[in-house]
C-alpha positions, -999 to 999 in steps of 0.1 A, spaced: -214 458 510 -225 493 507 -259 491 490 -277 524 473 -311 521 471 -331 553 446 -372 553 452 -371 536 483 -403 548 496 -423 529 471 -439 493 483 -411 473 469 -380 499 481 -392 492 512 -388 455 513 -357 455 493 -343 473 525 -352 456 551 -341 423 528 -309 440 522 -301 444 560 -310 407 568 -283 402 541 -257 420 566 -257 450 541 -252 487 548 -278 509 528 -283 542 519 -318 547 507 -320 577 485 -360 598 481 -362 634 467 -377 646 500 -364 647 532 -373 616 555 -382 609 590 -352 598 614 -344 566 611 -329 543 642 -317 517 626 -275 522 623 -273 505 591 -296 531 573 -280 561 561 -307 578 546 -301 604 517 -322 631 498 -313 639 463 -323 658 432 -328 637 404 -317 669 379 -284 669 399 -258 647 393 -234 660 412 -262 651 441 -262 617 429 -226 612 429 -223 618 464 -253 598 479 -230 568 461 -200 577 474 -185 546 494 -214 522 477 -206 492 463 -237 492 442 -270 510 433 -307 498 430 -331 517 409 -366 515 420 -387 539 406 -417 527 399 -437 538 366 -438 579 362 -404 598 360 -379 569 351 -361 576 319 -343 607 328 -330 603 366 -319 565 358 -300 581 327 -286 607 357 -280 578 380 -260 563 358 -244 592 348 -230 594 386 -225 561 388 -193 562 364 -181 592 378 -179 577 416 -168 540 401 -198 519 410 -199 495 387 -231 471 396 -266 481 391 -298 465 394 -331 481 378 -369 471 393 -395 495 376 -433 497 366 -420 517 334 -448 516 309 -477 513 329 -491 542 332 -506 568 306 -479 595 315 -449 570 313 -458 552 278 -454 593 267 -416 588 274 -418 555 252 -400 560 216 -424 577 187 -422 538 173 -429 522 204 -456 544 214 -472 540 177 -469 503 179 -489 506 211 -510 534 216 -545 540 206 -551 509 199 -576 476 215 -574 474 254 -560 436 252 -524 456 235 -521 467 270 -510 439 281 -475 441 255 -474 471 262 -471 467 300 -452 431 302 -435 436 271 -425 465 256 -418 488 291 -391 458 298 -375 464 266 -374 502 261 -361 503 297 -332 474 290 -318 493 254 -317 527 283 -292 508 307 -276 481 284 -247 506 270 -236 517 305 -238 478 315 -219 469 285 -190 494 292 -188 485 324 -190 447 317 -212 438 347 -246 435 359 -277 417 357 -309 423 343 -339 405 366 -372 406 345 -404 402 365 -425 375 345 -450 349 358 -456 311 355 -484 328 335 -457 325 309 -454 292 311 -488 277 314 -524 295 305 -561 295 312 -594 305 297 -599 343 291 -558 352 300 -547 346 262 -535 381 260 -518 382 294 -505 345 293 -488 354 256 -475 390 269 -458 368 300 -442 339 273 -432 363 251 -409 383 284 -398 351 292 -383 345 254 -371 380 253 -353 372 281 -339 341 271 -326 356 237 -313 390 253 -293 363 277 -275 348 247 -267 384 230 -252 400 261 -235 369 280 -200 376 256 -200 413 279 -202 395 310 -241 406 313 -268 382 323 -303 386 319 -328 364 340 -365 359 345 -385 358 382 -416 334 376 -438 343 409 -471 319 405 -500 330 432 -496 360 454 -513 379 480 -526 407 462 -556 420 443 -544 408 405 -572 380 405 -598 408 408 -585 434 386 -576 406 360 -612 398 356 -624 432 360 -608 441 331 -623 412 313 -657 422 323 -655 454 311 -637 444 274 -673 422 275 -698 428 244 -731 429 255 -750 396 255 -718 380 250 -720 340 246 -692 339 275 -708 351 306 -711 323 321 -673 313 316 -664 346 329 -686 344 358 -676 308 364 -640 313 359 -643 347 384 -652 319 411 -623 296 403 -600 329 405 -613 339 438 -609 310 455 -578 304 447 -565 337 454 -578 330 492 -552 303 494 -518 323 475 -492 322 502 -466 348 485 -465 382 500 -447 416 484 -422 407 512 -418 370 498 -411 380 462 -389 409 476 -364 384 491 -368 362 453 -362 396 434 -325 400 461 -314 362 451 -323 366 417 -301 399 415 -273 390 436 -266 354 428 -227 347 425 -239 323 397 -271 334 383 -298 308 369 -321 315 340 -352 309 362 -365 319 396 -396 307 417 -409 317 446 -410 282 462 -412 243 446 -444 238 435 -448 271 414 -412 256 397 -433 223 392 -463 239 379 -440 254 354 -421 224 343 -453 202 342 -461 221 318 -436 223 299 -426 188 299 -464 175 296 -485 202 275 -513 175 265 -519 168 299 -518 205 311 -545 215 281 -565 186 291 -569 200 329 -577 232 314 -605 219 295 -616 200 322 -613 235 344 -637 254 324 -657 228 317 -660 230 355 -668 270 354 -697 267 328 -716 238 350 
């Protein structure tokens, strides 16, 4: 398979090729500026113009399918462009990773009801706003095309955050649940066009999350709040388990390729077993998970 790849040089494009080539995959990864020679045979690299979709067209000629990877600023108008070219070459699968929503200059391309719904208004709303909504306003951009064409996938990025919760994450642990139910209902909608819509649950990762989590706790703090020391204490917990998270941006990469390629997709992906345990624990056992929650900050305030 002939695999286009658009924003390739941002830290999951990256990954997603070299995943794509293990896979035995020809790919043409697509930037708007011209790139340094690459040695590798399976690697036909391509610059493009957004604006152009006659430019588009072309860099998809011969593919089999297209990934859009963007990240967060400048994603609305080239993926309506992209998948503009798309009909007019015949490629009719696409899969869509993006940041969309994040950012300050991207929530100005949100709807005028999304963006009053969400903007100016207490830091925790961030968290919608950057789990939730960005998912959302990005799916109702691509599900037309996707209808029409009566294929493709939509692979939401969630956590096992949505799943189970701890002490100071309330905003972040009900922005995560309520992806993962958006998911599930979007599934049941779209299924009659062929169309599935899935949900990646990573659990710990090798990345700074931990610390900007509780940063941005710190900083919502009022002063001489009664729940420093849970903060504090909780900070501690945080860091040392971060220390032991085994799941690289290469890792989840390879979980993002299964969870998009599939021949039969499931509702639910996880990185490895126990993050799929941890999640149907619990589910299954929700007395006993609040119970070592309790027990946790107990722990954090000692």
């Amino acid at each position: 398979m002939q695999i286009t790849i658009f924003g390739e040089t941002g830290s999951v494009g990256d990954y997603l090729i070299d995943e794509a080539l293990r896979q035995g995959h020809t790919v043409v990864p697509v930037s708007r500026h011209q790139h340094t020679a690459d040695t590798r045979i399976a690697v036909k690299w391509q610059t493009v113009d957004y604006d152009d979709i006659a430019s588009l067209a072309k860099t998809m000629a011969g593919s089999d399918a297209a990934v859009i990877s963007l990240g967060d600023y400048s994603v609305v108008k080239p993926t309506e462009h992209i998948l503009i070219a798309m009909k007019q070459v015949g490629v009719t699968r696409v899969e869509i990773i993006t940041g969309f929503g994040t950012s300050p200059a991207s929530r100005q391309q949100l709807s005028l009801g999304m963006r009053a719904v969400i903007l100016g208004k207490h830091p925790t709303h961030k968290q919608l706003e950057t789990n939730l909504f960005g998912a959302t306003e990005l799916t109702k951009l691509v599900l037309p095309t996707m209808r029409r064409q009566r294929s493709g996938r939509i692979v939401n990025i969630s956590s096992i955050g949505g799943d189970m919760y701890s002490s100071l994450g309330g905003w972040y642990h009900i922005a995560k649940h309520g992806l993962n139910v958006w998911s599930d209902v979007l599934d049941t909608e779209i299924r009659q066009f062929g169309l599935r819509s899935v949900i990646v649950e990573p659990g710990g990762t090798a990345s700074s999350w931990s610390e900007i989590a509780m940063g941005s706790i710190k900083n919502n703090l009022s002063p001489n709040t009664p729940y420093q020391t849970l903060v504090d204490g909780t900070l501690k917990m945080i860091t040392n388990v971060g220390s032991h998270s085994s799941a690289t941006s290469e890792d989840l990469a390879k979980v993002f390729y299964r969870a998009a390629t599939d021949q039969r997709a499931k509702r639910r992906y996880y990185y490895n077993f126990s993050d799929r345990m941890m999640a149907r624990m619990v589910r299954v056992h929700p007395e006993i998970f609040h119970q070592v929650v309790m027990r946790m900050s107990a722990r954090a305030i000692r």
